[in-house]
N, C-alpha and C positions, 0 to 999 in steps of 0.2 A: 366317130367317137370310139374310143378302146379303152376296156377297161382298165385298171392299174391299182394298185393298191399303197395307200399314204403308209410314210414312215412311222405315222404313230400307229396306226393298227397293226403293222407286223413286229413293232414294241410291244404293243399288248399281247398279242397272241403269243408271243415267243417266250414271254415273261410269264404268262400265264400257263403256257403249257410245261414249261421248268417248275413251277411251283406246283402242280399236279405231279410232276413224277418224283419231287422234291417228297414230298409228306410221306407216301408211303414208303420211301427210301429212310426216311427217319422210323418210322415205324418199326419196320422188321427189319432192316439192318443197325440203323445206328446207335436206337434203345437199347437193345438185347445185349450188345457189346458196351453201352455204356455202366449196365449194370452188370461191374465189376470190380470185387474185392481191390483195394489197395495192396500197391506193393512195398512203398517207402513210408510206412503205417509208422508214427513215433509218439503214442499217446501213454498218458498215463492219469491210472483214476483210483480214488483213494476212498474208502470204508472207512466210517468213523463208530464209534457205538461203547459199551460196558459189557462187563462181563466176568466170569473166573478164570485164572488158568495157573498151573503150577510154577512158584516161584523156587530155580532152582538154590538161588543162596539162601532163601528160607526154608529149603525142603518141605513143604507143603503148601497146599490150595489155598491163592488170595482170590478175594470174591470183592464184588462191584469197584472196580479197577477202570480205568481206562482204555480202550485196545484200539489200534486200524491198520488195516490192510491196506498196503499198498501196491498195486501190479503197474507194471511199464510193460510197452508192449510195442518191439521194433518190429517192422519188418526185413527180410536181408535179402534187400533188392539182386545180388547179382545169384544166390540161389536162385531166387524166384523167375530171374529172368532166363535160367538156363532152362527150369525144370517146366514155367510157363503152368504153374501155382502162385497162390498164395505163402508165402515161405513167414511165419511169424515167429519169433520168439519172446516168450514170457517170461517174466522176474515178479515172484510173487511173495511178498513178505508181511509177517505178520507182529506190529511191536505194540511193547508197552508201553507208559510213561518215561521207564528207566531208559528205554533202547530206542526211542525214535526222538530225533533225528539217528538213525544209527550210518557212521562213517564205511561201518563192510556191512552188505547183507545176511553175514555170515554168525554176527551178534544179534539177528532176528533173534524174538523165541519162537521163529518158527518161515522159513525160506527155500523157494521152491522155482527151481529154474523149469521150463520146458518149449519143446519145440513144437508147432503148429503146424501141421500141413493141409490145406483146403483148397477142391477147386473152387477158382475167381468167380463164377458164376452161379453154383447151385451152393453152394459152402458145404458140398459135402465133404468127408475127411476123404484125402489121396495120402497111402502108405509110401511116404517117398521122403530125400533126403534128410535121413538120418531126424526125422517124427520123433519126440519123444514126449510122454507113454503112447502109442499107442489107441485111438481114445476113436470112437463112434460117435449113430446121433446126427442128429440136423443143426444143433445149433451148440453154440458157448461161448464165443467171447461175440459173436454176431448171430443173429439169424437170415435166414435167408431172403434174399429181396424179395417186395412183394407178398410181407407178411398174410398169411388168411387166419382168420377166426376157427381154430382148432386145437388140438394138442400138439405139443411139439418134443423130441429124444434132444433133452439138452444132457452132455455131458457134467459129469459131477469127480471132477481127479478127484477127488478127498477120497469118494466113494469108490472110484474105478470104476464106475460103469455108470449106464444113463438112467436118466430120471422123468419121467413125463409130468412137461409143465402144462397143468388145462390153463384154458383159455376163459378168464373170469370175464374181463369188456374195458372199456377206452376210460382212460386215466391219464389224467395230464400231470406236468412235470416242467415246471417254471412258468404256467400256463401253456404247453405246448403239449397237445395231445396226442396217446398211442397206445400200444396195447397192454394189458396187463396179463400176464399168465403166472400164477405160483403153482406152491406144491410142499408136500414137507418130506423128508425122507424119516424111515423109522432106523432104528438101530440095528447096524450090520458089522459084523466081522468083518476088519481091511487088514489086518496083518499082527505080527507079535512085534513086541522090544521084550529086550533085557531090564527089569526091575528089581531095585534091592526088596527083599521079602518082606520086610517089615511096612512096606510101602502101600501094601496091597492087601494087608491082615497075615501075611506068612512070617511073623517074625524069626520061627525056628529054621527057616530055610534062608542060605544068604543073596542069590542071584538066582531071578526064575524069570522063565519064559510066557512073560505074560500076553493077555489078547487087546489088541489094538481096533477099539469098536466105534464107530461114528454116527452120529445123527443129524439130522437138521429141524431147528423149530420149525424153519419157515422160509423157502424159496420165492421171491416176486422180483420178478424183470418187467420193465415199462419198454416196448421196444416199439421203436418210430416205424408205421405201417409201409412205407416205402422201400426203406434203406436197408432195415432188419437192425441200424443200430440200438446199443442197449443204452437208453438212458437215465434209466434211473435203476438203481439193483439194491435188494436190501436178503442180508439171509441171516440164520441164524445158529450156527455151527457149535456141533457138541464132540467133541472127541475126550474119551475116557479108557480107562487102562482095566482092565478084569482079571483075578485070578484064574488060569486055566479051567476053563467048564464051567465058570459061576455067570448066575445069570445076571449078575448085580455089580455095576460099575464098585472098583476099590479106588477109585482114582482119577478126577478130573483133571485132565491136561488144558484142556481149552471148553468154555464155555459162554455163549451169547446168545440172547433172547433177539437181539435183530443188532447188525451192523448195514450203517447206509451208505450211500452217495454220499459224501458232504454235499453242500449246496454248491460250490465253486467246480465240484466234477459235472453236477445238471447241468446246470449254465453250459460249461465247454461242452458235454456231451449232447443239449439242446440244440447247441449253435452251430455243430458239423454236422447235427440230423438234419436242421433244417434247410443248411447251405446245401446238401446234397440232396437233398428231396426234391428241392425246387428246381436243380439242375435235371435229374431227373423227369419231374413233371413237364419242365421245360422241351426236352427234346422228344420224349414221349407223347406228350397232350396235346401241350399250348401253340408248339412249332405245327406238327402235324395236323391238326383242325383249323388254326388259321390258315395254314399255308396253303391247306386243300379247297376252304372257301376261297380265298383269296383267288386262288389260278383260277377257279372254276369259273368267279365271275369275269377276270383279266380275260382267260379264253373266250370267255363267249363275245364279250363288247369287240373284241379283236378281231373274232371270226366275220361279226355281224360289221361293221368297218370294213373287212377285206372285201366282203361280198355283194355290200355297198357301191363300195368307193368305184367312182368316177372321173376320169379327168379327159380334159380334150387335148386330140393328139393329131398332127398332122395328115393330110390325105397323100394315099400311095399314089403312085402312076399308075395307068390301065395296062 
């Protein structure tokens, strides 16, 4: 008799030992790489809410009005593929009643082009191809994968600099839950304009260089614990105009106690959190823990088979 080993147990063993070096290959190569920023990103999410803000052909501040923000947000793939970032570009516009639908962004009352740069991976900001402002911080139009239960440096452009959002706790969002973090900003100097004086209480002076000051009621992002997408975002933006040195707004340009998500941005912004979560979980978790039960039992039955197995086999000459 010699031993031999049947075709099915070096199926099992050979199948079982590729699924063992399969899992951990998933683990620390293929997850870490699959969690990565898009580059051909073509979204767009819309703020609905009430508010004030200065009606230029009225020359003065209407109050509980209609307003919504609406951002589109490309990515430009062959940037991105040279520089091997994140390459985004943002279009942010802010209309009335009167102005939205508006046909140019450019009859917003209020529109803001800028460029994004992040790496794919950490979403930290990379100062590269032509970024525009300039902007810090861990997070803003995404947080980083792999959310934790902390504070997080989200950028604030209105403000020009960052903002720490705490970390309140899990709140759902079309029933689908994630994390909550707000914050509110207080009133800060961002810059001057040109205002006629009268505008502002200066009526004896004609054009003066007034101060351009911002606040915010109220910052809350709902952001899916996997992906770092923002699913649901409501804030509450105050910009107002001040005579030089006065500590007292003369002049409300924009004002809202909260603008939201509509319900049609949750839904889409749900439906790509959860599509890529699961892709995620998938090759991170589900693939890697089965796979590695899986071989570990295929190896063994396969070994125990090999080591087994028996078959009768012809006698040699002496």
């Amino acid at each position: 008799m010699r031993r031999t080993a049947s075709p099915l147990s070096l199926v099992l063993l050979g199948t079982g030992v590729f699924l063992l070096v399969l899992a951990p290959l998933l683990t620390w190569y293929v997850s870490p790489r699959a969690k990565s920023s898009p580059i051909d990103i073509n979204t767009t999410t819309v703020f609905t809410g009430t508010g004030s803000y200065f009606d230029t052909k009225a020359i003065r501040t209407v109050s509980g009005k209609p307003l919504t923000i609406t951002r589109q947000v490309r990515g430009d793939v062959a940037d991105s593929e040279r520089s091997g970032r994140a390459v985004w570009d943002v279009s942010t516009s802010i209309d009335t009643a009167d102005t939205l639908p508006a046909a140019d962004t450019t009859d917003s009352l209020q529109w803001t082009l800028e460029r994004w740069v992040t790496d794919r991976r950490t979403n930290e900001p990379v100062h590269c191809c032509k970024e525009q402002p300039t902007f810090d911080g861990e997070a803003y139009l995404k947080f980083p994968f792999d959310v934790e239960k902390r504070s997080y440096r989200w950028w604030d452009s209105t403000l020009g600099s960052t903002v720490s959002l705490r970390y309140v706790g899990p709140k759902k969002i079309q029933g689908y839950e994630g994390y909550l973090f707000a914050a509110t900003v207080p009133a800060a100097k961002t810059g001057t304009r040109m205002v006629p004086g009268r505008l502002i209480g200066l009526p004896e002076r004609g054009q003066v260089l007034a101060e351009e000051w911002y606040a915010n009621h109220g910052i809350e992002l709902v952001v899916d614990k996997r992906t770092g997408r923002i699913v649901n975002a409501a804030i509450g933006p105050r910009k107002t105009v001040r005579a030089p040195g006065s500590k007292k707004d003369s002049m409300v340009l924009l004002d809202s106690r909260r603008m939201e998500f509509t319900p049609d941005t949750q839904r889409a912004q749900v439906a790509m959190a959860g599509a890529d979560s699961d892709k995620l979980e998938l090759v991170g978790q589900t693939l890697p823990m089965g796979g590695g039960a899986a071989g570990a039992a295929l190896a063994a039955t396969g070994l125990v088979l090999v080591v087994r197995g028996r078959k009768p086999g012809l006698a040699t000459a002496p």
